[in-house]
Each structure stands twice: as structure tokens, then as C-alpha cells.
C-alpha positions in Angstrom: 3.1 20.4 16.7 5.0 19.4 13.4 3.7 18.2 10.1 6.1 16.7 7.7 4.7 14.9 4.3 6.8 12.7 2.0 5.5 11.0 -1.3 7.3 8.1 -1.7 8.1 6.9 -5.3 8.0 2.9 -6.4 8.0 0.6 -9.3 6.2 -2.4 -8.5 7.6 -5.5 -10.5 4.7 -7.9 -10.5 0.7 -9.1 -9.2 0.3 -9.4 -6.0 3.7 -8.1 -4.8 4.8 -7.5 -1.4 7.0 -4.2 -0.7 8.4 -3.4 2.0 8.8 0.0 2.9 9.6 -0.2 6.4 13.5 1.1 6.3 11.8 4.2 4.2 9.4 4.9 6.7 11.8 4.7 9.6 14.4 7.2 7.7 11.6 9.4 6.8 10.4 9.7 10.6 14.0 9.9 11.6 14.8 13.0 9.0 11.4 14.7 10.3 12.9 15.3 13.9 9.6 14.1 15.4 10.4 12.2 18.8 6.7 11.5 19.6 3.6 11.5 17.4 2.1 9.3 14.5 3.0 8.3 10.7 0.4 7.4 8.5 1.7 5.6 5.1 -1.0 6.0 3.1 -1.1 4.7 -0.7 -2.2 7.0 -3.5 -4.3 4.3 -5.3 -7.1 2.1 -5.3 -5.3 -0.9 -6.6 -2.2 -1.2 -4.5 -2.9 -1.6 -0.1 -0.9 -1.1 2.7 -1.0 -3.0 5.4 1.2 -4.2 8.5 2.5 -8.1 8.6 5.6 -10.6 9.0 7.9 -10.7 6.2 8.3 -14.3 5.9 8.5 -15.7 2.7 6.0 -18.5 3.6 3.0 -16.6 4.7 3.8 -13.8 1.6 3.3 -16.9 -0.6 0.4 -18.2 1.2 -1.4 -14.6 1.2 -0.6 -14.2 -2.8 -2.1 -17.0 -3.0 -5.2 -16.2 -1.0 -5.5 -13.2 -3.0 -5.4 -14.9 -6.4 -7.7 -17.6 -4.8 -10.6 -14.4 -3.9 -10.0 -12.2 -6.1 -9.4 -14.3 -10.0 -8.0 -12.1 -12.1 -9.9 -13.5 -14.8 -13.2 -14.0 -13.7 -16.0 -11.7 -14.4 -15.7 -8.2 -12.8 -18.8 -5.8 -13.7 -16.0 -3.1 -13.5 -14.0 -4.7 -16.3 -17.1 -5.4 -18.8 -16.8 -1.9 -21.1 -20.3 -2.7 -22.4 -22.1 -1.5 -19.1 -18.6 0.1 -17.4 -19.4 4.5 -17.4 -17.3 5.9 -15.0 -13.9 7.0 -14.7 -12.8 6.1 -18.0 -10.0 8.0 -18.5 -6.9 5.0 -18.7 -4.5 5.2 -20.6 -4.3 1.6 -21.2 -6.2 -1.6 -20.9 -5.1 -2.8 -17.9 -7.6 -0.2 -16.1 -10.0 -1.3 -17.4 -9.4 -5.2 -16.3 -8.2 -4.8 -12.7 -11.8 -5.4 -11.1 -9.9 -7.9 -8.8 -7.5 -5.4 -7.4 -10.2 -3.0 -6.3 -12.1 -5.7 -4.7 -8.8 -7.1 -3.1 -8.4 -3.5 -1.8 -11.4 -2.6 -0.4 -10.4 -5.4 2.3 -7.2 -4.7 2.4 -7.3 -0.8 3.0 -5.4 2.3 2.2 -3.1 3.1 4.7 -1.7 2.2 8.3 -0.8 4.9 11.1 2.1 3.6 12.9 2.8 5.5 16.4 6.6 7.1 17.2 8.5 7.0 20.5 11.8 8.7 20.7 12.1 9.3 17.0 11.3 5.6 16.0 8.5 3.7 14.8 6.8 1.3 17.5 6.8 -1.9 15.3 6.5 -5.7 16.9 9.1 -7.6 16.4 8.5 -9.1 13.5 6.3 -6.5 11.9 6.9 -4.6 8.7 4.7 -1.8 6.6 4.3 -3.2 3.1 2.5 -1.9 0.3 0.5 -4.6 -1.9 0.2 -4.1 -4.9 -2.8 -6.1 -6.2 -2.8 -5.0 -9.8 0.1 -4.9 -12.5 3.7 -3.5 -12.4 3.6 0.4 -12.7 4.5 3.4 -10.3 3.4 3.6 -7.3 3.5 6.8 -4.7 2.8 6.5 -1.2 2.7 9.8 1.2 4.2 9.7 4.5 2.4 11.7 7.0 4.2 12.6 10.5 2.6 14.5 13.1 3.8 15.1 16.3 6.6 16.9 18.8 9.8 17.6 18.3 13.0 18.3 20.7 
């Protein structure tokens, strides 16, 4: 059994933001020389998802929407009021401490997928593509790419 980990570096540009890191994936299972096994992409933060869907511009619209629809960026967010707000307090700037939609947005979104491999490849649909979502402002991103399985 092999175990190969990756971190995976990004600048997102903009909230919400699809990216799709897919073709990073793939080369990253590819490299590992595992022919069968898993990969899970897992993201390294609590405001930015990853999750498994089309990439067609119409539904990436309609979900952004969706998101902003739920999740207001401006509305009131308990975790954004500094008055009552104790824990983890250690940002280094204020957009921390307003990005009480993004963690909510997450929490239904999720952390990670695991993706299974056949023959050195990632066993995708069709028309499915790993993105990570990032639900809060532009900044850098990692994501760790975890491969476990056999090798030839």
C-alpha cells in the first residue's frame, strides 16, 4: 500500500468562485504511480469547500447565486459581531472577522471529496469536475491531495 500527499497551492480571485482543480488532481494521481486506490482533495480551510459538479457556466452562475441568496454576506452573523465574538481571534485582518456567511456556506458544502482510481486515473462522470469553492474573499488557498492505494 502507498501513500502519497500533495498540498496544492491557489489564489482565489473572487466570492463565491469556482476552481477547478480537476487536471491537478489527475496529474497528481498520475505522478503517484498508484493504479488502483482513492484520492481525497481535501481543503485546508473552513471558508473555502470542495465539492464534485458540472462545469457549466450556467449552473456555476445559478449556484453563486444560491449561495449569495442563503448565505448574505451582509446580514447579521453572531460570528462577525466582535462585541460577543471570543474565540479564535487571531486574524490578521478584518475580513475574518466578517466571513460568518462562508462558514455557514461550508458547513453544507463540506471539506473534501474522495474520488476512487482505476488504472492510474480518476473515475469521474462524464461531465464531473473536483472544484474548490471558495465562499469567502480572494486569498491563498492549499488543498492536500491524499492517494492511497496499489501500485505496479
Amino acid at each position: 500500500m502507498k501513500v502519497v500527499t500533495i498540498t496544492h497551492s491557489l489564489h482565489t480571485k473572487e466570492a463565491p468562485q469556482f476552481v477547478d482543480l480537476t487536471d491537478e488532481v489527475q496529474a497528481a494521481v498520475a505522478k503517484s504511480g498508484v493504479t488502483n486506490g482513492t484520492v481525497t482533495v481535501y481543503s485546508k480551510h473552513t471558508t473555502a469547500a470542495i465539492r464534485i459538479n458540472e462545469k457549466e457556466s450556467g449552473f456555476i452562475e445559478d449556484f453563486k447565486d444560491f449561495l449569495k441568496k442563503e448565505f448574505p454576506p451582509f446580514a447579521y452573523y453572531r460570528h462577525n459581531d466582535m462585541k460577543i465574538r471570543t474565540e479564535n481571534l487571531d486574524c490578521d485582518d478584518d475580513r475574518c472577522a466578517k466571513n460568518g456567511h462562508s462558514h455557514c456556506a461550508h458547513m453544507l458544502l463540506g471539506t473534501s471529496e474522495t474520488i476512487p482510481i482505476v488504472d492510474n486515473k480518476l473515475t469521474l462522470g462524464m461531465w464531473q469536475r473536483v472544484f474548490l469553492v471558495e465562499l469567502c474573499s480572494p486569498r491563498k488557498r492549499e488543498v492536500v491531495f491524499q492517494i492511497i492505494g496499489e501500485e505496479t
